[in-house]
N, C-alpha and C positions, 0 to 999 in steps of 0.2 A: 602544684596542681594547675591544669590548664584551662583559663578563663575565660577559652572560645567558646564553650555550650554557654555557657552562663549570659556571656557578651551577645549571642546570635538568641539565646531564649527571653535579654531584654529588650531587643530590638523589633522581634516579633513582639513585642507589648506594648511598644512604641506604637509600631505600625497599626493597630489592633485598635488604638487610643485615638488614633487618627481616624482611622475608619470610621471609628461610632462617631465622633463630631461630625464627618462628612454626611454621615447618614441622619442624624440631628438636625443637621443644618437642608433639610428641606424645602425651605423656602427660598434659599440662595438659589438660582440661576444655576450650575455644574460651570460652563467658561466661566462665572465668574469666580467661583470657591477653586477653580484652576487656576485662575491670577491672581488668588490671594497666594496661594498652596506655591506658584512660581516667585512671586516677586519676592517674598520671605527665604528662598533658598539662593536667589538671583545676589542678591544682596552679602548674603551670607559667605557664597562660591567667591564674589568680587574680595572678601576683605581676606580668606584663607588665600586667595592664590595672589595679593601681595602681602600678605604676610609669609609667604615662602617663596616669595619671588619667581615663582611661575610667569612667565608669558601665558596669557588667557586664553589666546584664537588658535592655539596650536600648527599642525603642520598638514594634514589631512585631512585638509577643513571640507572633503564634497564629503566625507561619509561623518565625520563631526555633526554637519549639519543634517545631514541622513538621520544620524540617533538621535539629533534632539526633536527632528520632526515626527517620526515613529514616537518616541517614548510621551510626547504632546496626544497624539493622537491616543494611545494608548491608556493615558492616564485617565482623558476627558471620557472614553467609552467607560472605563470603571466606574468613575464617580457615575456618572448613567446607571449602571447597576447597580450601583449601592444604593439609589433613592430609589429603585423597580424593583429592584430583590432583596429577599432575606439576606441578612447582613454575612452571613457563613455563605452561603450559594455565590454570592458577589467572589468573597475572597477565597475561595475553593478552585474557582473555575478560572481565577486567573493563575492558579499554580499550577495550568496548563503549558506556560510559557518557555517552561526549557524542551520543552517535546518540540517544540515547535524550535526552537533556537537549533539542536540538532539536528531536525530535515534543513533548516537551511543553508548549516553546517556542511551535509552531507552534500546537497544542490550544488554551491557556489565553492569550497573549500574542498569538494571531493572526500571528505571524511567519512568514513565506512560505517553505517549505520548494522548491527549485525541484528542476526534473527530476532536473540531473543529480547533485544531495545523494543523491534516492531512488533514482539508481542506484548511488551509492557505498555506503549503508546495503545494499543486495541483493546487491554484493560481498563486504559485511563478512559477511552471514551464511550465505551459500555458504559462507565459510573457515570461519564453525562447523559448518557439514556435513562440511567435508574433514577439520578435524581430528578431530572424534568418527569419521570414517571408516564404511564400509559391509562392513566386514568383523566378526562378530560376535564375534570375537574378539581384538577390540581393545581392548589393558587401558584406556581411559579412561570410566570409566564416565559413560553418557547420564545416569543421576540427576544427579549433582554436576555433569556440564554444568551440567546445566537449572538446578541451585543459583546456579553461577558469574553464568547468565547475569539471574537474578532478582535477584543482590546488584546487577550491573550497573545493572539496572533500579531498583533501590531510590536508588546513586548519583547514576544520569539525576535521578530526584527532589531530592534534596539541593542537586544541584548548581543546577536550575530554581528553588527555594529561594533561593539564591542571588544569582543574578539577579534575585530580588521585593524582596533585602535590598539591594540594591546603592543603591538611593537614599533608604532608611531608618535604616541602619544602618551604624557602625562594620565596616568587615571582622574586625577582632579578634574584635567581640563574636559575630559570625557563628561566627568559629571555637569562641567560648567556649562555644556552645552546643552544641557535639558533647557534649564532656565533663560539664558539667552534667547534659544528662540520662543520658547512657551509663554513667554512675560506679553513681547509684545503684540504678536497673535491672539493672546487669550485677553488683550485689552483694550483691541477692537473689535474681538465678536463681543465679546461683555457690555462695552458700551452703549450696545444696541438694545439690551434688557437689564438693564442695571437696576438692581434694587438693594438700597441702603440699606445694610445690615442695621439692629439694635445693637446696643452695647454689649449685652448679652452674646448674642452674633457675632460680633467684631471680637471678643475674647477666645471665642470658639476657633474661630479664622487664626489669630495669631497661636491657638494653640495647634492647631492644623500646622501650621507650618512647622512650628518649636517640635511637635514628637516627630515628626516627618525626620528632623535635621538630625535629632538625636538618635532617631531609629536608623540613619544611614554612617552615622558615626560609628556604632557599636558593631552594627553589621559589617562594615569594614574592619571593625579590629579585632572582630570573630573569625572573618577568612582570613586575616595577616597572620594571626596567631597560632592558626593549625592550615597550612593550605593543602589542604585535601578535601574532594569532593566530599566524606564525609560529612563533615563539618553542616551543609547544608541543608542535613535531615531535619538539624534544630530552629530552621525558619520555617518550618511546617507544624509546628509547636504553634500558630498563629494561627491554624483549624482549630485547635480546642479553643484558643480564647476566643473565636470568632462565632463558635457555637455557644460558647454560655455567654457573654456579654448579648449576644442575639436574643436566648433566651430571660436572661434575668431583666433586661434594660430594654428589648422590644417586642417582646414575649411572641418570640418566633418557634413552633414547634415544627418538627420533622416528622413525615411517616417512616416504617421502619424502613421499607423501598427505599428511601431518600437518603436516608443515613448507610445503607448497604451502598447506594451508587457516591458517596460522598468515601467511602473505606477504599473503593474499588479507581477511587480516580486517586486517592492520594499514594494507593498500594501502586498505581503503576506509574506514577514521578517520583517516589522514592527509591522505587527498583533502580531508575535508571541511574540515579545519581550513582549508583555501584556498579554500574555495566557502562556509562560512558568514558572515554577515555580521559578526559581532559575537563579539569574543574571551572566553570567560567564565572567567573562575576557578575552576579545578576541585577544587576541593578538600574529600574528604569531610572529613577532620576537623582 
């Protein structure tokens, strides 16, 4: 039996786990619940890549650092919406990010974007019309959309990154570079609003990090184990935990509009994962 659905549907659980502490942890600063969320991965990247004897700085260090400054920026606009939005709207609208990985695929790589991708990409973002909704008083505020859908955009980058690193580079060292740059950027804007977590807080934080690590573990051994775009349908298994833990833990309701434009963004990033050519590794940090 193949233990990639299972591997990629824990990881979405992971991630899911992370999320609501992020969103919990509301009183944190965002750069600073970023320099916690870095220095616990920073750390961790350092002992895996000597414990395999990796060289760390790799070899194509202008777009190395390219991804880790995309995937910083990207990170820090999410946690932004995750304290501004409904905890499902936050993580819905960052699984805009492979649409966006392939225009710039298609931009810079020359890769053929074909019709029916650019009709599934017009599906995805109807459903962010349906869910910000046309009623003006509908609590999801258009700003943090447009935040949400910009971190998106910053991930598309990272993630195209990625695929420049793919035949230069170690994937560890890939990873290593989130943290490298994110740690100490995010602990000098932090320094300037720092607020000491309680104890409570500070266990929140280290678990910020711990499902973060674990949830990047599994998801890597969910794409080793079957490498096929399919495979990636099962990280979107992180929409449903993302709407009930919203609902049961912060009692977030949808109208049915909202839930239609929520069907209608993830029906057209799943399409594509079956219409694009090439499965890529998506992983901001």
């Amino acid at each position: 039996m193949n233990k990639g659905p299972w591997y990629m549907i824990f990881a979405a659980l992971m991630f899911s786990l992370m999320n609501v502490l992020v969103k919990e942890l509301n009183r944190i600063p965002v750069f600073e619940l970023v320099f916690f969320r870095s220095i616990f991965s920073l750390i961790y990247m350092i002992v895996l890549l000597r414990h395999k004897n990796i060289k760390p700085f790799g070899r194509n260090k202008k777009i190395l650092i390219l991804r880790g400054v995309f995937g910083t920026i990207a990170l820090t606009l999410f946690f932004i919406t995750l304290h501004k939005t409904p905890l499902a709207i936050a993580v819905i609208i960052q699984y805009l990010s492979p649409i966006f990985t392939i225009i710039f695929t298609s931009i810079f790589l020359k890769d053929k974007i074909t019709p029916q991708q650019w009709l599934f990409f017009f599906v995805s973002f109807i459903g962010v019309v349906f869910i910000k909704g046309f009623d003006e008083s509908n609590q999801i505020p258009i700003n943090y959309v447009m935040v949400g859908i910009i971190s998106s955009v910053f991930s598309g980058l990272a993630y195209f990154c990625i695929v420049k690193l793919k035949n230069t580079d170690h994937h560890l060292v890939t990873v290593f570079y989130f943290p490298l740059i994110s740690t100490p950027i995010m602990s000098i804007l932090s320094f300037f609003n720092w607020k000491f977590p309680t104890k409570e807080e500070f266990f929140y934080l280290i678990c910020v990090g711990f499902f973060s690590q674990i949830a990047q573990i599994y998801m890597t051994k969910g794409i080793q184990s079957q490498p096929s775009g399919s495979i990636m349908i099962f990280k979107y298994i992180g929409a449903i935990f993302a709407l009930i833990f919203g609902y049961f833990i912060f009692d977030e309701k949808f109208s049915i509009q909202a839930l239609f434009g929520i069907f209608l963004l993830l029906l057209g990033v799943v399409l594509n994962i079956f219409f694009k050519k090439k499965p890529y590794d998506q992983s901001i940090n």
